[in-house]
C-alpha positions as CSV (number, residue, x, y, z in Angstrom):
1,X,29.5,-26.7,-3.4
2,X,30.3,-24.6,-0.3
3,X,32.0,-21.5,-0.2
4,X,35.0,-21.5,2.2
5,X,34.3,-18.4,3.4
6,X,31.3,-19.6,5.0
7,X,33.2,-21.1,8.1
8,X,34.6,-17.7,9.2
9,X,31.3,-16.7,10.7
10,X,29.6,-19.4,12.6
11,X,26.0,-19.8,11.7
12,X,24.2,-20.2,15.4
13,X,21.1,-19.6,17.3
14,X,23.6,-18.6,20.4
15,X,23.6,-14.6,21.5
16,X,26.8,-13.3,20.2
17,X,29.1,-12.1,22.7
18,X,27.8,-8.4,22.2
19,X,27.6,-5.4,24.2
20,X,23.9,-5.8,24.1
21,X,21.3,-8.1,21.7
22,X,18.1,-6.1,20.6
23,X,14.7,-7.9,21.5
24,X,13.2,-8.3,18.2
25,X,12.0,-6.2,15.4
26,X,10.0,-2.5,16.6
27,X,9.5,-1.0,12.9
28,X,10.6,-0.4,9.6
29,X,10.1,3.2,8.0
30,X,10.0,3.3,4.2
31,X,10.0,6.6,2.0
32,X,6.3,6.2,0.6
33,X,4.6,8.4,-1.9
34,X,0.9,9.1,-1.3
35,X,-1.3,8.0,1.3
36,X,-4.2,6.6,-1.2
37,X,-2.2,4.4,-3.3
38,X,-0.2,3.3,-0.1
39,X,-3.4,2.2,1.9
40,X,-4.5,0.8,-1.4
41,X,-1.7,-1.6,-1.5
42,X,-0.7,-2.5,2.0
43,X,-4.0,-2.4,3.3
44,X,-6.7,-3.1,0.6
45,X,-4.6,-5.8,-1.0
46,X,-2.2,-7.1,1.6
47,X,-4.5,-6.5,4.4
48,X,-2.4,-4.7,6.7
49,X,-4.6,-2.5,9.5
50,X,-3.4,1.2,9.3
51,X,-2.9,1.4,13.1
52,X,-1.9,4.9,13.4
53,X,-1.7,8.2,11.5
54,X,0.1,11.6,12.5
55,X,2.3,13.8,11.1
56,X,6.2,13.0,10.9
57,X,7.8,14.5,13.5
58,X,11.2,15.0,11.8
59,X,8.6,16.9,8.9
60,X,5.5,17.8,9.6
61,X,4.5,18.7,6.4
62,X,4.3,15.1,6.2
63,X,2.4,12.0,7.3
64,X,3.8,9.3,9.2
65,X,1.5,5.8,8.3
66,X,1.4,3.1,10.7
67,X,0.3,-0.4,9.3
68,X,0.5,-3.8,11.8
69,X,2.1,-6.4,9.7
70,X,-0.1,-9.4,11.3
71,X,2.3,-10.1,14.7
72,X,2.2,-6.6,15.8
73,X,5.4,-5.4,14.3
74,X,4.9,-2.5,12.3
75,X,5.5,-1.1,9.1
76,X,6.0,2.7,8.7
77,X,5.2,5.3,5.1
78,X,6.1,8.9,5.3
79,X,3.8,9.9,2.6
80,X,2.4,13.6,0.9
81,X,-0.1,14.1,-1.2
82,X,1.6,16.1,-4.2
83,X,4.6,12.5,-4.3
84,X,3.0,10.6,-7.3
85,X,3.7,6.6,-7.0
86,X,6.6,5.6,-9.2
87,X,7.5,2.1,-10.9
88,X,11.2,2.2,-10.4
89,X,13.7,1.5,-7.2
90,X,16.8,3.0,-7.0
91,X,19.5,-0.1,-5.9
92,X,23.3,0.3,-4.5
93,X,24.2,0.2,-0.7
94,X,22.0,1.0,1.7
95,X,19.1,0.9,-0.6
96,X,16.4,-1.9,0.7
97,X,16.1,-5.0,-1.8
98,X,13.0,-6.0,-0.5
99,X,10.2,-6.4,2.1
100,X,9.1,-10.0,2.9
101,X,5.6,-10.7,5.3
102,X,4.9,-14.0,6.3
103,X,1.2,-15.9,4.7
104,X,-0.8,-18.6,5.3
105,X,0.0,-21.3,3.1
106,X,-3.8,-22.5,2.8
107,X,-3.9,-19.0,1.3
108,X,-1.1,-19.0,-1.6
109,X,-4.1,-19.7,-3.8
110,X,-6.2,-17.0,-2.6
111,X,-3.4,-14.6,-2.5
112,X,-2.0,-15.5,-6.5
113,X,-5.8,-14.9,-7.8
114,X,-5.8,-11.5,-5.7
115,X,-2.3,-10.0,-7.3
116,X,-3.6,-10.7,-10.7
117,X,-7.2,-9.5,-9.9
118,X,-5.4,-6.0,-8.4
119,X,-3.2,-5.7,-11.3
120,X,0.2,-6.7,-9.7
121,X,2.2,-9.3,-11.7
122,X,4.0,-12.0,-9.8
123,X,6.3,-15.0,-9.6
124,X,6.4,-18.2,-7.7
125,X,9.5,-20.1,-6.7
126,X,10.3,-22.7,-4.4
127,X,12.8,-21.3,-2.4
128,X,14.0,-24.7,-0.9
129,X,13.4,-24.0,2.9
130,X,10.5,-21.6,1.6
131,X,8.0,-20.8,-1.2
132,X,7.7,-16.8,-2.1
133,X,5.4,-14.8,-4.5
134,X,7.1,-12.0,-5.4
135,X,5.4,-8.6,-6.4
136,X,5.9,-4.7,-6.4
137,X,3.9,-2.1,-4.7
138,X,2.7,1.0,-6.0
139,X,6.1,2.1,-6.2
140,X,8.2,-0.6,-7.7
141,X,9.3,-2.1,-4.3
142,X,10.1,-5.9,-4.3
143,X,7.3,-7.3,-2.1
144,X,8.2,-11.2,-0.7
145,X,5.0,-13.3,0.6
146,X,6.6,-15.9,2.0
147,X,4.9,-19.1,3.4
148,X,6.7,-22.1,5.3
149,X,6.6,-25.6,3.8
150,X,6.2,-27.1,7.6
151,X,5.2,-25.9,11.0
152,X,8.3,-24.3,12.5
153,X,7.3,-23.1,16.2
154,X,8.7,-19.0,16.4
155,X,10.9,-19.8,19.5
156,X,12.7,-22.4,17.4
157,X,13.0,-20.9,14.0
158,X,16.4,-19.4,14.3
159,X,17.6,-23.6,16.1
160,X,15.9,-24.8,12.8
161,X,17.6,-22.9,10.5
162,X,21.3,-23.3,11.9
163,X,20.6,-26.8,12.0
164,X,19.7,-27.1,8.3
165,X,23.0,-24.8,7.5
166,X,24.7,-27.3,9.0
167,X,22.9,-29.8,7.3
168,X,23.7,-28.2,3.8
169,X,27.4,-27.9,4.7
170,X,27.3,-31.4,5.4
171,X,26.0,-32.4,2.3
172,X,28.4,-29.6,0.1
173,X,25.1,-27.9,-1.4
174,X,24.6,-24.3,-2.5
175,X,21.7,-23.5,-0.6
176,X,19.6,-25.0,1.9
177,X,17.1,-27.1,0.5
178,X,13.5,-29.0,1.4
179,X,15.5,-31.9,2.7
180,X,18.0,-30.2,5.3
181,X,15.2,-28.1,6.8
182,X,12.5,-31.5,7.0
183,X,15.8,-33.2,8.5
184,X,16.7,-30.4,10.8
185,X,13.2,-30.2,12.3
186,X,13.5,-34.4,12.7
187,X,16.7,-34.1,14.5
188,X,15.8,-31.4,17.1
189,X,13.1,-33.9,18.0
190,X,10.1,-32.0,16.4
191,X,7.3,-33.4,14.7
192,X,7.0,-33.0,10.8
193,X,4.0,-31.3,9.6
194,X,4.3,-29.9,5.8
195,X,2.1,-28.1,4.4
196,X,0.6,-28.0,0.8
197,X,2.3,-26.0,-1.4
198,X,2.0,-25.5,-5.3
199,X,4.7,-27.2,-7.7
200,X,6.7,-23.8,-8.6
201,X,10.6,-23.6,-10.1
202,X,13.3,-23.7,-7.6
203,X,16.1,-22.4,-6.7
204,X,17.1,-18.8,-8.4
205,X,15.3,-15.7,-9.6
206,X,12.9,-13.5,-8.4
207,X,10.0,-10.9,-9.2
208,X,10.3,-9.6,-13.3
């Protein structure tokens, strides 16, 4: 059923009426620990380049990681050698939940086998308008790999999405499911292309 408090904020593509809109994602910093078991995750098992390395200007005593997520937005680690990797993430306000990159879904085989292969245990759900694997890094972070079920063009991703909310309102369910986003992409006149996904549970949960 839906919330009522849902129709306080209107879910649009439109520009808010702001003083200004930012232009997109630049970077996203995280604390990191070391720089081995960093590059060992993000870019030996994720495939992320490291694009840059210097030290962090606010600390120099530490280094500042660069990696290019695969469109050219980056991801950031201050790291140091003597910060070993940990397993646990501290949550309450303000902490980050998780990080979610974008895959190919031709891949999600590929990119199961590789998790286990590494060491990294992981769960598979059908997310309704999405499938995610979910995994940690080397320091307990909840890592999201995320891969569409159809071809949603970049420039209409945000018109795709308001369109299945309103689609889900419509039909009183409580989240957004395969057949508001296949009917949302029918409706703004675009052609249906799904991809093929594995069978995996829907709905609720997440990485154990």
């Amino acid at each position: 059923m839906s919330d009522e408090s849902e129709s306080t904020t209107p879910v649009t593509p439109e520009l808010p009426d702001s003083p200004f809109h930012t232009t997109g994602t630049d970077h996203i910093t995280i604390w990191g620990s070391n720089e081995e078991d960093t590059v060992e995750f993000y870019q030996d098992l994720l495939g992320m380049p490291l694009v840059l390395r210097q030290p962090n200007l606010d600390d120099p005593s530490q280094t500042h990681l660069f990696f290019d997520t695969g469109d050219g937005r980056i991801l950031t680690f201050f790291v140091s050698d003597d910060r070993p990797s940990a397993r646990g993430q501290r949550a309450g306000v303000g902490a980050v939940h998780h990080l979610c990159f974008s895959v190919e879904p031709d891949e999600y085989e590929q990119i199961m086998q590789s998790l286990e292969e590494a060491g990294h245990g992981y769960n598979v759900f059908d997310r309704g308008i999405f499938h995610s694997i979910y995994t940690r890094d080397n320091n307990g972070l909840v890592i999201e790999l995320s891969a569409d079920k159809y071809e949603i063009p970049n420039d209409r991703r945000g018109e795709i999405l308001a369109k299945a909310q309103e689609l889900r309102e419509a039909d009183g369910a409580e989240y957004a499911k395969d057949e508001h986003l296949r009917q949302a992409i029918e409706e703004l006149g675009l052609e249906v292309v799904e991809h093929d996904l594995p069978d995996a549970s829907a709905g609720v949960g997440g990485v154990e």
